[in-house]
C-alpha positions in Angstrom: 7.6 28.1 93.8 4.0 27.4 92.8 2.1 24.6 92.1 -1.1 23.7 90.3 -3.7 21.5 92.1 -5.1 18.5 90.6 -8.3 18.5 90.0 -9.9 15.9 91.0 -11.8 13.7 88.3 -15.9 13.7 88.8 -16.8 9.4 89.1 -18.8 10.0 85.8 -16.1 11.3 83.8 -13.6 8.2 84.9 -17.1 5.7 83.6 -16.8 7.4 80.3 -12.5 7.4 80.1 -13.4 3.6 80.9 -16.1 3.1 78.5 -13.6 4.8 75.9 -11.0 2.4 76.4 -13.1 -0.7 75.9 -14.4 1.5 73.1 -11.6 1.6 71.6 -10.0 -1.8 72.1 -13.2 -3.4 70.6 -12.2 -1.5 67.7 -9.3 -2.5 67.0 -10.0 -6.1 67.5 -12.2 -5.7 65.0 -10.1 -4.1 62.8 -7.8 -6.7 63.4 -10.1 -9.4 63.0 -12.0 -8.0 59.6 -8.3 -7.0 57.8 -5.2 -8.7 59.1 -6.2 -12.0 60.8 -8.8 -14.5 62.1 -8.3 -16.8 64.7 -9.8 -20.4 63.8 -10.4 -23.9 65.8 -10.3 -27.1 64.2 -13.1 -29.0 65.2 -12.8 -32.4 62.6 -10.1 -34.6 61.5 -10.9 -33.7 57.6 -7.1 -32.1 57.2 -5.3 -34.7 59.5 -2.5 -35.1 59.8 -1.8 -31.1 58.7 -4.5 -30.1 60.8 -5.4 -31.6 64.2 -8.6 -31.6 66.2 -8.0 -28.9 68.7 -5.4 -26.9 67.1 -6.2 -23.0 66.9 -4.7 -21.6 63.5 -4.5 -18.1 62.4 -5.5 -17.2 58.6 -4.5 -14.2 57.4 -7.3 -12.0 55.9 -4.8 -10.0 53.2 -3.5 -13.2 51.5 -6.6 -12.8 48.7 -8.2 -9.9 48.9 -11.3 -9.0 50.6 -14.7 -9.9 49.7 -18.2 -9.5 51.8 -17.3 -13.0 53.5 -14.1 -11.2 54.8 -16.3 -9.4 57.1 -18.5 -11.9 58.6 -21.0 -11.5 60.4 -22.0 -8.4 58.5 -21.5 -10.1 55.0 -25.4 -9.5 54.0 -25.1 -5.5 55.1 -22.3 -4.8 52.9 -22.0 -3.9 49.8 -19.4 -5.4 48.6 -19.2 -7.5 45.1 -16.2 -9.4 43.8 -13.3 -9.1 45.9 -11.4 -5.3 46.9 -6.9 -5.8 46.6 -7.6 -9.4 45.1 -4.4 -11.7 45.2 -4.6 -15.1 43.4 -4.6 -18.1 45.5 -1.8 -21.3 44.6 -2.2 -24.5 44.1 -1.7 -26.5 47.4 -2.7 -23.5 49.9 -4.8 -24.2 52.7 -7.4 -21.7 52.8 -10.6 -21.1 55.0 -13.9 -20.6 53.1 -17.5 -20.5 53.1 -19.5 -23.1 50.6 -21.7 -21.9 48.3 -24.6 -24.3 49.5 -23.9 -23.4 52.7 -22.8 -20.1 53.1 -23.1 -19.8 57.1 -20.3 -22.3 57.6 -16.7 -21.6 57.8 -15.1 -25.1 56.3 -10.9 -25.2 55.7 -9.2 -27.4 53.1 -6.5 -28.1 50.7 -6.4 -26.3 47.4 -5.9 -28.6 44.6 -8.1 -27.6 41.5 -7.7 -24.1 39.8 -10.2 -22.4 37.4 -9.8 -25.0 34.5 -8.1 -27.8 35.9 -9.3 -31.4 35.3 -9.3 -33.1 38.3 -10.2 -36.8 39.1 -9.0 -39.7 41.8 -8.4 -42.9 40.5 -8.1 -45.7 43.1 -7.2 -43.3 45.8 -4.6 -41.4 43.3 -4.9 -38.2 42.5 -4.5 -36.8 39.0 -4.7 -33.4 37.8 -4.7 -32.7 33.9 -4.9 -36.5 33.5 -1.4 -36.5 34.8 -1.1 -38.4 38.4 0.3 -35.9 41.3 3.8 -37.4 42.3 3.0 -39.3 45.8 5.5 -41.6 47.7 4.7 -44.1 50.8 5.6 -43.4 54.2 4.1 -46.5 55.4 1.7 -47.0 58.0 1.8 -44.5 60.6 0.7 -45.0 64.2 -2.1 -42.0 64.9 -4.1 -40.8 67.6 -7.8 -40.3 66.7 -9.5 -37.8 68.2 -11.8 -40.2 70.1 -8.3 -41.7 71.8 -8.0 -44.7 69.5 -4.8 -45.1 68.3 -5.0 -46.6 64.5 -2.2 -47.5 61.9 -3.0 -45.5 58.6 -1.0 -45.3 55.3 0.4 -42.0 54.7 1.8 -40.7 51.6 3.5 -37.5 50.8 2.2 -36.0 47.6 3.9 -33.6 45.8 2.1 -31.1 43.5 3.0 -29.7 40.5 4.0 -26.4 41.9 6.0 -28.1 44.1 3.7 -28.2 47.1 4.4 -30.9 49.6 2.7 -32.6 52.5 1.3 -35.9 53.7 -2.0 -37.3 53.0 -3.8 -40.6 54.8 -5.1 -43.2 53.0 -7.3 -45.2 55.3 -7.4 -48.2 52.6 -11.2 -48.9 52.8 -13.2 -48.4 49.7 -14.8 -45.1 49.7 -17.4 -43.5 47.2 -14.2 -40.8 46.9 -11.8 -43.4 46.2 -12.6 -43.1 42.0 -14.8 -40.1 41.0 -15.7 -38.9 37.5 -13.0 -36.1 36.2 -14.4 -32.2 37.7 -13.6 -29.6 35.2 -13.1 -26.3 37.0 -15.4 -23.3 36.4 -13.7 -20.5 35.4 -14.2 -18.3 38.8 -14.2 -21.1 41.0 -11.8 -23.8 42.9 -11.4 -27.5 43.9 -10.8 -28.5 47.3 -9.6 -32.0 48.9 -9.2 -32.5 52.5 -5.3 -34.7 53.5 -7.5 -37.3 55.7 -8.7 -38.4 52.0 -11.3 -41.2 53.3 -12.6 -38.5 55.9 -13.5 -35.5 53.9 -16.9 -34.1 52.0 -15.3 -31.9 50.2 -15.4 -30.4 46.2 -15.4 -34.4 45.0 -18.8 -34.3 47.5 -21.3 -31.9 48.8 -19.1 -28.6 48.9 -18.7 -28.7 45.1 -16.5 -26.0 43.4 -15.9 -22.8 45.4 -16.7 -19.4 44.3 -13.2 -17.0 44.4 -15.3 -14.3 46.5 -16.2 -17.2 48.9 -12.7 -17.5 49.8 -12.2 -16.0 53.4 -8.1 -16.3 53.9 -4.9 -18.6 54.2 -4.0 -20.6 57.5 -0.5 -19.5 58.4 0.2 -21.4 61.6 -0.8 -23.4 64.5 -0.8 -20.8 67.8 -1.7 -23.4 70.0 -3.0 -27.2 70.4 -5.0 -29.0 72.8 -5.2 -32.9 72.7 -8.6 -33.0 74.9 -7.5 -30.7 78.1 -4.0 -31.3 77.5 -1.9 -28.6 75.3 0.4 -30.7 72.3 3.8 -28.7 72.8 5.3 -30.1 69.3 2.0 -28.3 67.5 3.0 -24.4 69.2 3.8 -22.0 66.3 3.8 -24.5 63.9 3.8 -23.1 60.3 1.2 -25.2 57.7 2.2 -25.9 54.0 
């Protein structure tokens, strides 16, 4: 019986097989990262109580298509126009995107106004098409702020007309958003409210109607939370709506 001797590998040829691997897995997570999915913190309470401060979400590249903000931070070497295997976002999504008047700032909020749509709020209510959005009390809620206060707020849960469902706060102080003028939607473009409704700029403020190629993907789920240092078990995995 005969055998064949290893050869034994020179130490620059195991730095490259090394280099290769990281290579490779850099890759990938970009890959993963540009196309599939995009891990996200939540740094402000504007989509409490969905979305808490410290929660890390996932939002799924796919969901609409790409466009050049898909790819961030290459968005101003590619040429990319419109938006490649374009899906149409619904009414009531949560979605990541980048303003137009500020284009270098990832913001996430509710989807409420289609190319279109006539949206106003009317003493805190909501209507779209002049019709009021279906909203029922849930009373005051206890809730932990993000600086450690713990506040009662009114929370509703307001029902779209695509049958969209989840709870919004009304902190009961009068806010410039409380009554705005009615926003007809451009065609091309989209509406956005935040839930915390007394603690959002959003499209009834400075971020104004979103461009469709400005979308950048749909939160899925909560992977993890952290309330300061400390992780919120209720929060893991949780799926958003």
């Amino acid at each position: 019986m005969t055998s064949t001797p290893a050869t034994p590998r020179s130490a620059g040829s195991g730095l490259w097989e090394n280099i290769k691997t990281i290579l490779y897995a850099l890759a990938l997570a970009m890959v993963i990262r540009f196309v599939i999915a995009q891990p996200f913190r939540i740094p402000s309470g504007s989509m409490q109580p969905t979305l808490m401060v410290g929660d890390y979400i996932v939002v799924t590249k796919w969901s609409y298509g790409y466009s050049r903000f898909s790819f961030t931070p290459l968005q101003d070497v590619l040429p990319i126009e419109g938006r490649l295997l374009a899906g149409e976002p619904k009414r009531g999504d949560i979605i990541v995107f980048r303003p137009e008047r500020q284009e270098d700032r990832d913001l996430i909020k509710r989807l409420i106004g289609l190319p279109g749509d006539r949206i106003q709020v009317r003493n805190g209510e909501l209507f779209i098409n002049d019709e009021p959005v279906q909203r029922e009390s849930l009373g005051l809620r206890p809730f932990k702020e993000a600086t450690g206060a713990v506040v009662d707020i009114q929370a509703f849960r307001e029902t779209l007309p695509n049958g969209v469902s989840y709870t919004t706060f009304d902190r009961e102080r009068a806010g410039v958003f409380d009554t705005t003028p009615v926003f007809v939607v451009p065609e091309g473009r989209y509406f956005f409210m935040g839930d915390d409704r007394d603690n959002s700029d959003d499209s009834r403020g400075s971020v104004g109607y979103v461009p469709y190629d400005h979308l950048v993907g749909k939160a899925q789920f909560v992977v993890i939370s952290f309330d300061g240092l400390a992780p919120r078990a209720d929060r893991l995995g949780k799926g958003l709506n």
